[in-house]
N, C-alpha and C positions, 0 to 999 in steps of 0.2 A: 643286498640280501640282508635278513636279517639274525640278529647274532645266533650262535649257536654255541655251545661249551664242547670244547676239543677236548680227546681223550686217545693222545700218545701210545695208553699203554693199550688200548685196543687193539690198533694196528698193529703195535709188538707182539700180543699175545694170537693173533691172526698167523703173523710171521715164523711165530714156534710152532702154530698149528699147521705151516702147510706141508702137504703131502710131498713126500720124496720124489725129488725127478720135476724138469719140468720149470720154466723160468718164474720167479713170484713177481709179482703185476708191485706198483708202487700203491702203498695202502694208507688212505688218510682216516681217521679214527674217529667218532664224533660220540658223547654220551647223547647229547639234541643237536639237533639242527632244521634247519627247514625244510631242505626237501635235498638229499641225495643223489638225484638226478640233476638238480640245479648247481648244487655245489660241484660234481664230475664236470658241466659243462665248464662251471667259470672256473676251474683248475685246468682245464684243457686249454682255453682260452689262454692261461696267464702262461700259461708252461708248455705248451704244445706236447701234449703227452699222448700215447695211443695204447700204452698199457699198465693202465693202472685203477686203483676202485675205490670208491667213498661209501663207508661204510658207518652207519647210525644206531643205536639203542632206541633211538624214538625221533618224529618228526612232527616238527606242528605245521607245516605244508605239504604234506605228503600229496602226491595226486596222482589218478589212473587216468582211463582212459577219457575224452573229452574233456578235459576240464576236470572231471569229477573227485571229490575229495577221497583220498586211502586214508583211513584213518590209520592211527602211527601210535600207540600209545606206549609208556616208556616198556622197555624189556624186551620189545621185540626185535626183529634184525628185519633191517632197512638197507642194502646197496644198490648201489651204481656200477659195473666195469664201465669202463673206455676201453676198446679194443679199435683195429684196423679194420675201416671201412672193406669193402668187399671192393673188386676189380670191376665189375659189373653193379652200379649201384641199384640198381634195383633189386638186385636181393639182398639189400639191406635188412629187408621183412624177416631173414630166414632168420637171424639170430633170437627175435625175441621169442619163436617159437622153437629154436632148440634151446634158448634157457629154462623152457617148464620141462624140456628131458632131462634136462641137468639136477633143476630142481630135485624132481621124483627120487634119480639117482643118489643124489647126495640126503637128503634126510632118509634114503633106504639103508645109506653106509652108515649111517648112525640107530640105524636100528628103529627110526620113528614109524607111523603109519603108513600105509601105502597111499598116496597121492594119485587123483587123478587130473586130466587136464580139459577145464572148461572150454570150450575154444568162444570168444578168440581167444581170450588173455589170462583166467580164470585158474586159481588151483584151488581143488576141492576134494576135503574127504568126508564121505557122504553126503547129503546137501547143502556140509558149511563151508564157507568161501574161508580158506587159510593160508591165501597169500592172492598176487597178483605180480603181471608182468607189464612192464612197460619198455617197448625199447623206439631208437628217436633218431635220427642219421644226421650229425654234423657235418654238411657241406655245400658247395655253393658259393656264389660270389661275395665276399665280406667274412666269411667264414674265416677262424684263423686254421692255420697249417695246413696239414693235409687231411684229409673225411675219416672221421671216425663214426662209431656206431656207441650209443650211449646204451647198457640195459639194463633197466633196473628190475630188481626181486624185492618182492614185501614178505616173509614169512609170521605169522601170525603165534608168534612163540613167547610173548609174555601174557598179558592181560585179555581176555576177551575183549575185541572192540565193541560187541556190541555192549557192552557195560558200562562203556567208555562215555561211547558219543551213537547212543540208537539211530538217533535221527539221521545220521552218515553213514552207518556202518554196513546196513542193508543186508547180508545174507553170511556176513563176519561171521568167521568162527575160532575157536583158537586152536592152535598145532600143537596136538596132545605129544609131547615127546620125553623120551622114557628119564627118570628122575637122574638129575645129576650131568644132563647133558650137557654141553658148555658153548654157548653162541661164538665165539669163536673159532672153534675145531668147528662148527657148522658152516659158518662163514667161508674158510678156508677152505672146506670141501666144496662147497657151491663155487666159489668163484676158479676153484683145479675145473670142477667141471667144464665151467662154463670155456674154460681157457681152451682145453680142451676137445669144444663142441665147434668153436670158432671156424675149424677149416669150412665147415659145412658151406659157408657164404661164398663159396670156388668151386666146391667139387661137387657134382652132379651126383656121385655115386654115394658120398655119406650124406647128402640131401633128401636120397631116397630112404637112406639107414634111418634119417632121424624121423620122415613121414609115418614110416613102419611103428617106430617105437610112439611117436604121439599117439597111432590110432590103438595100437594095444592100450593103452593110459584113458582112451575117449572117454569123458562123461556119456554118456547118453550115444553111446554107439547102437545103432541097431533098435534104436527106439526114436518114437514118434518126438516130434519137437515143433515148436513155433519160433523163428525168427523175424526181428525187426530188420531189415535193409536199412541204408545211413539216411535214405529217400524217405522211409517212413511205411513201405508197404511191406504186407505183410509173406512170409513162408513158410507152410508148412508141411512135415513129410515123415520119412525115415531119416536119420542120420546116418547115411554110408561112410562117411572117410573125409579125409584133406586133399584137398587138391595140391599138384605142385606148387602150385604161385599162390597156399596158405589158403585159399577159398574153403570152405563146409561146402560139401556134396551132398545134395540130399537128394531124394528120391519124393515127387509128387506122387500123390494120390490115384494120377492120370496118367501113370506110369514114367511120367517123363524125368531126365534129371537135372535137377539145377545146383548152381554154383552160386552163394552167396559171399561177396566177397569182402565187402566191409557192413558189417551187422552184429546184432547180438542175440542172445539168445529171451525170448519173452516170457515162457514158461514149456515147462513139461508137460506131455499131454497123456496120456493114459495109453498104455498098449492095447491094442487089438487082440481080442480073443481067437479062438480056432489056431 
């Protein structure tokens, strides 16, 4: 990997900021680095760790989903947790969509805007993109320890990306948040969150708690939409809800309902009058 500058007193000042109650996760500190999700992975690696978070001020490899670059520019807050894989791996999925409830939550505790959640991975308030989620299941054969689940947050709280790097930054916006707030006390509240949120990847019943709370949060609930499938074809409908197993439900035209389950969104379509 490539270097990065360590920054001790971050993690310190995360560690004063965390909320009362509640085990605090081991926290590594970074002014730069490459990417936060990379560094979690090779700390987990070297350390066998499953609760702990790498946390950055800026990333010059930031990445989202497919490949695609997140841009990172300095100021903003960039983590990772490591937490315990789920007993059931397949719903490994559920964490990185209750980290956009946490999200919401946690810059609501700070008093910033209300967030809404693009699905799949998308945080948006109004139509700019001011964060993103990524999360990634360490396990399998060669794998070191036991499975953890990697999740990372991009919060868009220093510089506008699109200012940054246009050409990357795609529908970037910055996280208007109120004067004097302090990335750390924000840090710490996300990552409480997220800690948290965690049972959800066991229990059936807060699995439904967190679908509920995503769909209240929905971008684009209840209105018309165009998605891309990973195949390339196209759907589109109403936006009814999430499915359990994280699919968009939408509603055809021809009344029928479909479930997209790995896809994006292509654009918004115009509502229907009457």
């Amino acid at each position: 990997m490539s270097g990065g500058v360590p920054c001790p007193e971050l993690a310190a000042a995360i560690a004063a900021a965390w909320p009362a109650g509640g085990a605090r996760p081991a926290v590594e500190g970074w002014l730069r680095c490459d990417s936060t999700m990379e560094r979690a992975r090779a700390w987990h690696a070297r350390d066998r760790l499953d609760h702990a978070a790498v946390v950055s001020l800026e990333q010059t490899e930031g990445r989202g989903r497919r490949g695609r670059r997140f841009v990172s520019p300095p100021g903003g807050l960039y983590l990772t947790a490591i937490l315990p894989a789920p007993a059931h791996l397949e719903h490994a999925f559920r964490i990185g969509l209750a980290a956009a409830v946490a999200a919401r939550r946690a810059v609501a505790a700070l008093r910033g805007p209300e967030i809404a959640f693009e699905w799949p991975n998308d945080l948006v308030v109004g139509r700019g993109k001011v964060g993103g989620i990524l999360s990634e299941l360490v396990a399998g054969p060669g794998q070191p320890g036991p499975p953890v689940v990697l999740v990372g947050v991009g919060l868009n709280v220093g510089p506008d990306p699109g200012s940054v790097d246009p050409r990357h930054a795609g529908p970037a916006a910055r996280l208007e948040m109120p004067p004097g707030s302090a990335i750390p006390a924000l840090a710490a509240t996300l990552l409480a969150e997220i800690d948290a949120l965690h049972g959800v990847l066991d229990d059936e019943r807060r699995w439904q708690d967190v679908l509920e709370r995503l769909e209240r949060g929905l971008a684009g609930l209840r209105r018309r939409v165009e998605l891309r499938r990973a195949d390339g074809t196209l759907v589109s409908g109403t936006m009814l809800g999430i499915a359990r197993d994280g699919a968009l439900r939408v509603l055809r035209a021809d009344g029928r309902e479909v479930c997209v389950r790995y896809g994006e969104p292509v654009r918004d379509l115009p509502t229907r009058g009457g």
